[in-house]
C-alpha positions as CSV (number, residue, x, y, z in Angstrom):
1,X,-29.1,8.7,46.5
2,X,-25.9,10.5,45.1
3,X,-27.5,13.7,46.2
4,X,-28.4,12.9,49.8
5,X,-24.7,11.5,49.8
6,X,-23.5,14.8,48.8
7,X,-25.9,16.6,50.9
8,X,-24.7,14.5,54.1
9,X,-21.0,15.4,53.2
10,X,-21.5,19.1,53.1
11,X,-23.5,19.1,56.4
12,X,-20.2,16.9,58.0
13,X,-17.9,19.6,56.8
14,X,-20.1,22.3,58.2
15,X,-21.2,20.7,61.4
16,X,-16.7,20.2,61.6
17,X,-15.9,23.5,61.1
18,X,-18.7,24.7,64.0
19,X,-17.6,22.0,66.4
20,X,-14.2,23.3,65.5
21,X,-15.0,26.5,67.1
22,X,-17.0,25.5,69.7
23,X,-14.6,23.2,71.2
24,X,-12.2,26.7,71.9
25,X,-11.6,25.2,75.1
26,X,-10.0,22.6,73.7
27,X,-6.4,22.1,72.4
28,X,-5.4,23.2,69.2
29,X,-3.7,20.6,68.3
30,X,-7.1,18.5,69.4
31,X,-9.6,20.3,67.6
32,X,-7.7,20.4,64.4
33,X,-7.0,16.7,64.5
34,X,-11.1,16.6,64.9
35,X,-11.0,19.0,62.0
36,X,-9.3,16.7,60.1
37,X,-10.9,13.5,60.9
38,X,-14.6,14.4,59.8
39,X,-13.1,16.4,56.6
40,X,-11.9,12.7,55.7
41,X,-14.9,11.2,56.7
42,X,-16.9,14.1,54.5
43,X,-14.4,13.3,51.6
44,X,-15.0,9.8,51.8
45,X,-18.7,10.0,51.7
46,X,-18.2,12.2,48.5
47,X,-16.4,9.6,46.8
48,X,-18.8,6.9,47.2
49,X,-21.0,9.1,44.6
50,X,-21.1,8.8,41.0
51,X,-19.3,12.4,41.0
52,X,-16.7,11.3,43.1
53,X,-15.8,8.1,41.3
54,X,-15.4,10.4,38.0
55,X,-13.1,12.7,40.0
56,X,-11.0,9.6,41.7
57,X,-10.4,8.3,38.1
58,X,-9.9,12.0,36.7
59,X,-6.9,12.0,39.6
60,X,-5.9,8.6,38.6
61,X,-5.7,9.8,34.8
62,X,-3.5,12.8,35.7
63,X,-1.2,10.5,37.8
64,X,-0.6,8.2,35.2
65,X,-0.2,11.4,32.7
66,X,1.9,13.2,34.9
67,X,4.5,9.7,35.5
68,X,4.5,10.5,31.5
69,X,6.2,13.5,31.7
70,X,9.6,13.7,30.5
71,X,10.9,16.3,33.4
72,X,14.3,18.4,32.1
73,X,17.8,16.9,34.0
74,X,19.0,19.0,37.0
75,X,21.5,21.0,34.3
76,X,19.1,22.0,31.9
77,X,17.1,23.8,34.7
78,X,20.2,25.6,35.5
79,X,20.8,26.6,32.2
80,X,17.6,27.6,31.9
81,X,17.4,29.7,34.9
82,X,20.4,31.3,33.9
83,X,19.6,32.7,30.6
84,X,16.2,33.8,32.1
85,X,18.1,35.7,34.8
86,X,20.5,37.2,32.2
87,X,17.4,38.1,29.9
88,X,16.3,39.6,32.7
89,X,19.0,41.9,34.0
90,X,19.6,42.8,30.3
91,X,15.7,43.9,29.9
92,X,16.0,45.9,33.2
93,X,18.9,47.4,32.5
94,X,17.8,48.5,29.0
95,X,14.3,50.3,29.9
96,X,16.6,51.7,32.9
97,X,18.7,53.6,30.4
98,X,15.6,54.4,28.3
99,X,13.8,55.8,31.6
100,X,17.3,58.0,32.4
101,X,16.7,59.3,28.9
102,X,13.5,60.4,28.9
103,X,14.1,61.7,32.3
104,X,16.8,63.9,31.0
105,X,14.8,64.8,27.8
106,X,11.5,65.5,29.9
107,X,13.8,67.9,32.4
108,X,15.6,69.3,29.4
109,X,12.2,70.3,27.2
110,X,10.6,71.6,30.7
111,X,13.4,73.6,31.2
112,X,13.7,72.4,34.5
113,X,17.2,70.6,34.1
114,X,20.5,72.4,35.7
């Protein structure tokens, strides 16, 4: 039964997206509300599967995981961000000198420096 379930939601999120189109006549903001409405109804059918029960308690796993999370204070991501910026102007400006160097070498051994 889980596969005719699965089977029926695909053919409600195809059947949306071609209605979607043929309803050009429409409003946008009409046929994208449509849109919307039978991707939920396509959803929901999904979840009343056996797949679709694992995924909803995957999701409600990672949201309890995620509430875990011990997320860094408003300073320590500006700290943070600054050294990264400063490690990053330091890096470009190094392999910038190393590129004028090479450029004068590679000029200088060409002989084509002035």
């Amino acid at each position: 039964m889980d596969t005719v379930k699965l089977l029926l939601s695909v053919v409600i999120l195809i059947a949306s997206v071609i209605g979607f189109y043929l309803l050009e006549a429409q409003p946008l903001w009409v046929r994208l509300l449509g849109l919307l409405a039978m991707v939920g109804v396509a959803v929901g059918v999904a979840l009343m599967t056996e797949p679709g029960r694992r995924i909803k308690v995957f999701f409600s796993a990672a949201k309890i995981e995620v509430r875990k999370v011990v997320w860094p204070s408003r300073q320590e991501t500006l700290q943070t961000t600054l050294v990264i910026f400063i490690a990053v102007l330091l890096t470009s400006l190094f392999l910038w000198a190393v590129d004028s160097i090479l450029f004068v070498l590679v000029r200088w051994f060409t002989g084509h420096g002035g």
